[in-house]
TORLO-120370 format. One record per residue (C-alpha): residue number from 0; residue in one letter; x, y, z. Coordinates in steps of 0.2 Angstrom, whole numbers, plus 5000, padded with zeros to 4 digits. Each point is the difference from the previous one (the first is absolute). Last residue first. Layout:
BEGIN
{torse = NUM | loza = A | X = X | Y = Y | Z = Z}
...
This chain:
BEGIN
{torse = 129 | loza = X | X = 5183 | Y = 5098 | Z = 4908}
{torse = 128 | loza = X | X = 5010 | Y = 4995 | Z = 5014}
{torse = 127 | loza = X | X = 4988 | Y = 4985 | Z = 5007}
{torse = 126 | loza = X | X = 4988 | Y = 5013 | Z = 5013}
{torse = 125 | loza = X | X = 4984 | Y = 4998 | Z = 4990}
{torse = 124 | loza = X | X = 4991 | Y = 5015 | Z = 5003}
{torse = 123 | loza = X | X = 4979 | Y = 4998 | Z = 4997}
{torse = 122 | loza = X | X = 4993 | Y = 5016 | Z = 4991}
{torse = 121 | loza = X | X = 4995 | Y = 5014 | Z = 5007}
{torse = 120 | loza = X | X = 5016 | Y = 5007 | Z = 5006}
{torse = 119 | loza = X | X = 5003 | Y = 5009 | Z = 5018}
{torse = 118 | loza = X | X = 4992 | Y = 5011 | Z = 5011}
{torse = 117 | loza = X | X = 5007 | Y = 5005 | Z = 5013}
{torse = 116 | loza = X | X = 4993 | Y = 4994 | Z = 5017}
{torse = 115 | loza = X | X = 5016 | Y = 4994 | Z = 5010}
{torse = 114 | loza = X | X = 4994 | Y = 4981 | Z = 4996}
{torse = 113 | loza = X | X = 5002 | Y = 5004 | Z = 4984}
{torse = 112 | loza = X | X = 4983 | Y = 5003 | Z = 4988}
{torse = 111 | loza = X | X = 4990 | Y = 4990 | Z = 4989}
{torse = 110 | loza = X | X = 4988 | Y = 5003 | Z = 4987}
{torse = 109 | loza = X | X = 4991 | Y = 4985 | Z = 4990}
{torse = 108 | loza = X | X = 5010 | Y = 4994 | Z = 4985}
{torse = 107 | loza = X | X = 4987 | Y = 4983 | Z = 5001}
{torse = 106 | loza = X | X = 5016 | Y = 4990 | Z = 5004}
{torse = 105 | loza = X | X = 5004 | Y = 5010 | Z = 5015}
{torse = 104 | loza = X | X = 4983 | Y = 4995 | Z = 5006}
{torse = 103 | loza = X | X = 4998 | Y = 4982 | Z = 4995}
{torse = 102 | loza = X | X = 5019 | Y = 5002 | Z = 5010}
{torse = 101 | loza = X | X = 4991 | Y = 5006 | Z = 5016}
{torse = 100 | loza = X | X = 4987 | Y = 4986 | Z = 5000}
{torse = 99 | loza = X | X = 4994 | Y = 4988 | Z = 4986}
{torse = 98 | loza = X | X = 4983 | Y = 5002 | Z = 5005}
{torse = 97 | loza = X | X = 4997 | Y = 5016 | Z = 5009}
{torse = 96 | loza = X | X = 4989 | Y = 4998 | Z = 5015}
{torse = 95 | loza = X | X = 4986 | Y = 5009 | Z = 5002}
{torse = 94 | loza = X | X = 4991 | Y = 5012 | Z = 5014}
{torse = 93 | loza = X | X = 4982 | Y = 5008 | Z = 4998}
{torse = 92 | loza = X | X = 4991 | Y = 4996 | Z = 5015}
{torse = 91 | loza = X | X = 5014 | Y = 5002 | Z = 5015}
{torse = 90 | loza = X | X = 4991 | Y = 4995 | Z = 5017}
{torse = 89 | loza = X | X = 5011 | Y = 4990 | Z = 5009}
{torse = 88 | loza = X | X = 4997 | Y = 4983 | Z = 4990}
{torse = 87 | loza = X | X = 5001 | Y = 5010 | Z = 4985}
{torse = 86 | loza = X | X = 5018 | Y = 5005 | Z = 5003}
{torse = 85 | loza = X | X = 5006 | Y = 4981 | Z = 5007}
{torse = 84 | loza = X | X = 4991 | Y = 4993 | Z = 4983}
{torse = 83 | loza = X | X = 5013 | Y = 5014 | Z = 4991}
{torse = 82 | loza = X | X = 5015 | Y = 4996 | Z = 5010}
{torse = 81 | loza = X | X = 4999 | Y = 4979 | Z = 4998}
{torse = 80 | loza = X | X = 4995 | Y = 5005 | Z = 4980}
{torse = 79 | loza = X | X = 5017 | Y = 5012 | Z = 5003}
{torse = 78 | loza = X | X = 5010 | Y = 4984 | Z = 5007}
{torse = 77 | loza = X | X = 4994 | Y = 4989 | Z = 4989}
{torse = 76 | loza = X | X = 5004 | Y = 5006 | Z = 4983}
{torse = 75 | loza = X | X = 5016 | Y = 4991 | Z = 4996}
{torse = 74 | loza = X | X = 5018 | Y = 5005 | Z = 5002}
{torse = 73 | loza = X | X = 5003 | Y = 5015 | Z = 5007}
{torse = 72 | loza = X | X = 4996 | Y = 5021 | Z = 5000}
{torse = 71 | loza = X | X = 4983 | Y = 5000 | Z = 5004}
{torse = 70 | loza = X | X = 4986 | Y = 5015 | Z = 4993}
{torse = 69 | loza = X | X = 4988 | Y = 4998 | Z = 5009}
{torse = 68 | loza = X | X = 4984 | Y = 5012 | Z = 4993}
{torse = 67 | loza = X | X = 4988 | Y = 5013 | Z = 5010}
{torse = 66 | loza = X | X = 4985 | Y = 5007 | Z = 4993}
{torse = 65 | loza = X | X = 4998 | Y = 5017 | Z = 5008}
{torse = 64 | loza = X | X = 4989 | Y = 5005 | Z = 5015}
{torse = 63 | loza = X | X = 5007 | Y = 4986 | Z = 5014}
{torse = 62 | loza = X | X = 5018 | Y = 5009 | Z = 5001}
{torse = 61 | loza = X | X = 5015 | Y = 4992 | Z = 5004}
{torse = 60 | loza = X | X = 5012 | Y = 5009 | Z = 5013}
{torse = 59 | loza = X | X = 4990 | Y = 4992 | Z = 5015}
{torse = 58 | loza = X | X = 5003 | Y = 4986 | Z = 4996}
{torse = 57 | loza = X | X = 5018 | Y = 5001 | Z = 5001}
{torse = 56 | loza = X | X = 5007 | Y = 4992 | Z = 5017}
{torse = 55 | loza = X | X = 4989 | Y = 4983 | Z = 4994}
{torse = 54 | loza = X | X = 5009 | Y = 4999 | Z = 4984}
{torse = 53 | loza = X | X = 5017 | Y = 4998 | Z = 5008}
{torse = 52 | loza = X | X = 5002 | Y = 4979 | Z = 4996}
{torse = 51 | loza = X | X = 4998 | Y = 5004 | Z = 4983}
{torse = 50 | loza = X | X = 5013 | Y = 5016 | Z = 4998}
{torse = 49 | loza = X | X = 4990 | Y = 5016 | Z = 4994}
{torse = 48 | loza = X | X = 5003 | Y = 5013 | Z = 4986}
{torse = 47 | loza = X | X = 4984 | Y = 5010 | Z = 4999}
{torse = 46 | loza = X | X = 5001 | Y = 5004 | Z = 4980}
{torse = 45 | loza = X | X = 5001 | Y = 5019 | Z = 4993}
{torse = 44 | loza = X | X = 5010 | Y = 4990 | Z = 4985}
{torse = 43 | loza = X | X = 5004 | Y = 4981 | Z = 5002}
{torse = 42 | loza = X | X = 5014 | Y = 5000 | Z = 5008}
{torse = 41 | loza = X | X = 5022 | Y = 4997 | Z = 4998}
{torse = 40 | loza = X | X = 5016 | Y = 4997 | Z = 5003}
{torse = 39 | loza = X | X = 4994 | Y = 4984 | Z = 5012}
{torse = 38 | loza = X | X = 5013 | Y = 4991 | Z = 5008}
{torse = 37 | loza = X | X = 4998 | Y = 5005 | Z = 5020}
{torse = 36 | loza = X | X = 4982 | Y = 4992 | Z = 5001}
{torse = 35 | loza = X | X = 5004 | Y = 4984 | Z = 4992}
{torse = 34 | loza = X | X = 4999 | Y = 4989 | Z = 5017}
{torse = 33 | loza = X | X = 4982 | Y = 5011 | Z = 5006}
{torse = 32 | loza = X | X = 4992 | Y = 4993 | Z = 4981}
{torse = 31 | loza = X | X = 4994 | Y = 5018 | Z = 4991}
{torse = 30 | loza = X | X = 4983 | Y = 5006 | Z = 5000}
{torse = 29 | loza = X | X = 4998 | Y = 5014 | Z = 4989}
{torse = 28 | loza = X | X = 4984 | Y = 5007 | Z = 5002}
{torse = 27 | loza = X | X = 4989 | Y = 5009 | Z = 4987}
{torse = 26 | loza = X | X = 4988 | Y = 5015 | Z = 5004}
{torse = 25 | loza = X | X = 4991 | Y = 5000 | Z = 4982}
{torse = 24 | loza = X | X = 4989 | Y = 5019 | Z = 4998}
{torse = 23 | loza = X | X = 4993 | Y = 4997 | Z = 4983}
{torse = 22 | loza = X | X = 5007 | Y = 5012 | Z = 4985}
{torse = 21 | loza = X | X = 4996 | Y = 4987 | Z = 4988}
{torse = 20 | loza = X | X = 5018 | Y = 4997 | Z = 4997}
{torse = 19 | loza = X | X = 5002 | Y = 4993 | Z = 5015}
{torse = 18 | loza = X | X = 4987 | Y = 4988 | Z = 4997}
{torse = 17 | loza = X | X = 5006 | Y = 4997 | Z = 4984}
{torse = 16 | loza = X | X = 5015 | Y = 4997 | Z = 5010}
{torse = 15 | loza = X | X = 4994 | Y = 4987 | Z = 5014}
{torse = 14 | loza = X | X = 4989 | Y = 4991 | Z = 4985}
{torse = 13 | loza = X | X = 5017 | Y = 4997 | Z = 4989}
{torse = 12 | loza = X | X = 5009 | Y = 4994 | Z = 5018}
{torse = 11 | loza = X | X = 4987 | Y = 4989 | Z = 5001}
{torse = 10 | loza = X | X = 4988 | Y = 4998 | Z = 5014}
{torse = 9 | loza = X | X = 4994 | Y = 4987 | Z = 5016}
{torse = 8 | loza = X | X = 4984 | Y = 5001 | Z = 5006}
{torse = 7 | loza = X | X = 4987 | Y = 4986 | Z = 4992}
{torse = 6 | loza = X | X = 5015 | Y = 4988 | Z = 4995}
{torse = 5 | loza = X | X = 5007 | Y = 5000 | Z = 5017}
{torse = 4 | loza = X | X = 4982 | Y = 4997 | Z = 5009}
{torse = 3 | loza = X | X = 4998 | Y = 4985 | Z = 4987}
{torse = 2 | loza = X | X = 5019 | Y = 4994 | Z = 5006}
{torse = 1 | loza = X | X = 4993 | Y = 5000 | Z = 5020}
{torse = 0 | loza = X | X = 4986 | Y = 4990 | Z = 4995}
C-alpha cells in the first residue's frame, strides 16, 4: 500500500520546474544524509537545507501555505518519501517528494546556489577537468 501512496505524491524533476516556472510559490528541502553533511558544494536554490536525523529541530522553518517538495541528495527515493509521509502525518497537505532526488534536479538544469548563498550555474557541473 505503501508504494500506491508513493505513486499518488511523489514528482518529477520536469513537473518541480514547470512548476517553478509557473510562478507558483515551491518551498523545497534539501535533505542531506547526517554522514555526508560536510561534502556537499552545493543546494538546491532558496532550499531549507536540513540533515535527516535533524528534521525535527526545523519544523518550524517549513511553512504549511505553500506546496512543499523533498528534494534528497542520496541514493534511492526513500528517505524523502519517509520525510514527505512524516510531513503530512503532522499536518503538511501539500508536500511531495522528488523522484529521482537531488541529481533528477541538477539533471533538469534547475537553479542551484553554493552553500555560501551565491548563485552559481544552471546547469549540472561535472567536476572531471573539463
Amino acid at each position: 500500500m505503501a508504494k500506491l501512496l508513493t505513486e499518488q505524491f511523489e514528482i518529477t524533476a520536469d513537473d518541480l520546474k514547470s512548476r517553478m516556472k509557473s510562478g507558483k510559490p515551491v518551498f523545497l528541502v534539501n535533505l542531506r544524509h547526517h554522514g555526508d553533511w560536510d561534502v556537499g558544494l552545493i543546494k538546491a536554490r532558496g532550499a531549507l537545507r536540513v540533515a535527516d536525523d535533524e528534521l525535527e529541530q526545523h519544523l518550524g522553518e517549513i511553512p504549511h501555505d505553500q506546496e512543499i517538495v523533498i528534494c534528497y541528495l542520496g541514493p534511492g527515493d526513500r528517505p524523502s518519501v519517509e520525510v514527505a509521509q512524516m510531513l503530512q502525518r503532522k499536518g503538511w497537505r501539500d508536500v511531495h517528494p522528488l523522484k529521482g532526488g537531488f541529481s533528477a534536479y541538477l539533471d533538469a538544469g534547475l537553479p542551484v546556489e553554493d552553500l555560501k548563498g551565491r548563485s552559481v550555474a544552471k546547469k549540472r557541473m561535472l567536476l572531471s577537468g573539463a
